[in-house]
C-alpha positions as CSV (number, residue, x, y, z in Angstrom):
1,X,15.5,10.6,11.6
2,X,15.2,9.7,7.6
3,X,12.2,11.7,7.5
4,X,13.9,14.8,8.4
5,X,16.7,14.1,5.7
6,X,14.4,14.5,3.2
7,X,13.1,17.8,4.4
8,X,16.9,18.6,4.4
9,X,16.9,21.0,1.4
10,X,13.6,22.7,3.0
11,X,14.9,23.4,6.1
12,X,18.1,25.0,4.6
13,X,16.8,26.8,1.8
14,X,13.8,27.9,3.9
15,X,9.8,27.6,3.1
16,X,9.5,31.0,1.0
17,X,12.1,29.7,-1.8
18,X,9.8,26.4,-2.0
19,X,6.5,28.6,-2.4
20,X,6.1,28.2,-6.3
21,X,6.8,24.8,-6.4
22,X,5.0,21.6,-6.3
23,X,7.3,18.4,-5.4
24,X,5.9,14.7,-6.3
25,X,8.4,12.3,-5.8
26,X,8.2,9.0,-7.4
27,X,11.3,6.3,-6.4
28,X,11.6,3.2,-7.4
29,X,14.7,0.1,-6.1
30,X,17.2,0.3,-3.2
31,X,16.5,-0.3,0.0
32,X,15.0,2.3,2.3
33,X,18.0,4.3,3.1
34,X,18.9,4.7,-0.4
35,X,15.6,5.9,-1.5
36,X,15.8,9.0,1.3
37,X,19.1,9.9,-0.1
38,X,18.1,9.6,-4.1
39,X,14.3,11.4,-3.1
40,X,16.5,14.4,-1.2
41,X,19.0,14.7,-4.7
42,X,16.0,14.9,-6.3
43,X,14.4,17.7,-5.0
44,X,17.3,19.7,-4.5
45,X,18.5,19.1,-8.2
46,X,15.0,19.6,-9.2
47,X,14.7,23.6,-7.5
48,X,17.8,24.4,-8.7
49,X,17.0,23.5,-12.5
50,X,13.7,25.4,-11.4
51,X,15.2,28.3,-10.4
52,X,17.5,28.4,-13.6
53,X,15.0,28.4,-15.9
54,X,11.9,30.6,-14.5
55,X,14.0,32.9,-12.0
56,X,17.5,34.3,-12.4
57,X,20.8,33.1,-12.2
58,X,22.2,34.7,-9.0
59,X,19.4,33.3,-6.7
60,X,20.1,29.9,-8.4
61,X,23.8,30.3,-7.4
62,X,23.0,31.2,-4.1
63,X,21.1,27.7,-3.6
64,X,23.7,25.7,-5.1
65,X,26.4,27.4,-3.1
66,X,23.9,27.1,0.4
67,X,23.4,23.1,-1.1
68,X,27.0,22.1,-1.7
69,X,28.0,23.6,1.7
70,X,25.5,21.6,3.4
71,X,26.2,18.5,1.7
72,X,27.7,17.9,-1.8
73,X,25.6,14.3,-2.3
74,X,22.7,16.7,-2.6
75,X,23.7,17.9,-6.2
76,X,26.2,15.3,-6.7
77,X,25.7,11.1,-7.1
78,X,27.5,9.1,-5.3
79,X,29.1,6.9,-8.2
80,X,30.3,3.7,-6.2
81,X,28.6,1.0,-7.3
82,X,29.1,-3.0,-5.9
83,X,31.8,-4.4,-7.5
84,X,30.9,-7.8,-9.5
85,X,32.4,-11.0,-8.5
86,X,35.0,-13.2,-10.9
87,X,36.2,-16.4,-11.0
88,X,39.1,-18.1,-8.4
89,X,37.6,-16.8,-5.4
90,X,34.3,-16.0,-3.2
91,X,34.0,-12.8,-4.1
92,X,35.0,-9.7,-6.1
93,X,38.7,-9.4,-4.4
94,X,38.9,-12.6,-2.1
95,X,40.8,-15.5,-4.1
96,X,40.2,-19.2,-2.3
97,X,42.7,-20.5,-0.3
98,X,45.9,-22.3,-2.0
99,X,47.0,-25.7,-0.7
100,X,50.3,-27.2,-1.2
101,X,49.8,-30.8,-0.1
């Protein structure tokens, strides 16, 4: 099932946009499902940029506007990030329990 989410941006866009273009991917942290979503953004961003620099600007609109349809986290980060803990408690939030007596 993650493999296919990479091939995501393939699939949509179709095999003849992706003829001119070699992809090599190199990720590195995150767990495994994280890695799938950051390798997908990357190769969607990537063909995009491509396509705005050696092709023309309609056919790069039309694959941002076929992308962001699809899913916006293919163009777009996701910028929620864990949120560090602080004192008086267990966690970020979470304050320990007060006792009277």
């Amino acid at each position: 099932l993650l493999r296919y989410m990479v091939l995501e941006p393939v699939l949509l866009l179709g095999k003849k946009r992706f003829e001119g273009v070699d992809i090599r991917v190199r990720c590195r942290g995150g767990g495994a499902t994280a890695r799938i979503y950051a390798i997908r953004q990357a190769i969607s961003k990537s063909l995009v940029a491509y396509y705005q620099k050696f092709v023309d600007e309609t056919s790069k609109k039309e694959i941002k506007d076929i992308l962001l349809n699809y899913d916006k986290s293919m163009l777009v980060a996701d910028p929620r990030r864990c949120e560090p803990k602080k004192f008086g408690g267990p966690g970020a939030r979470a304050r320990y329990q007060k006792s009277y007596r």
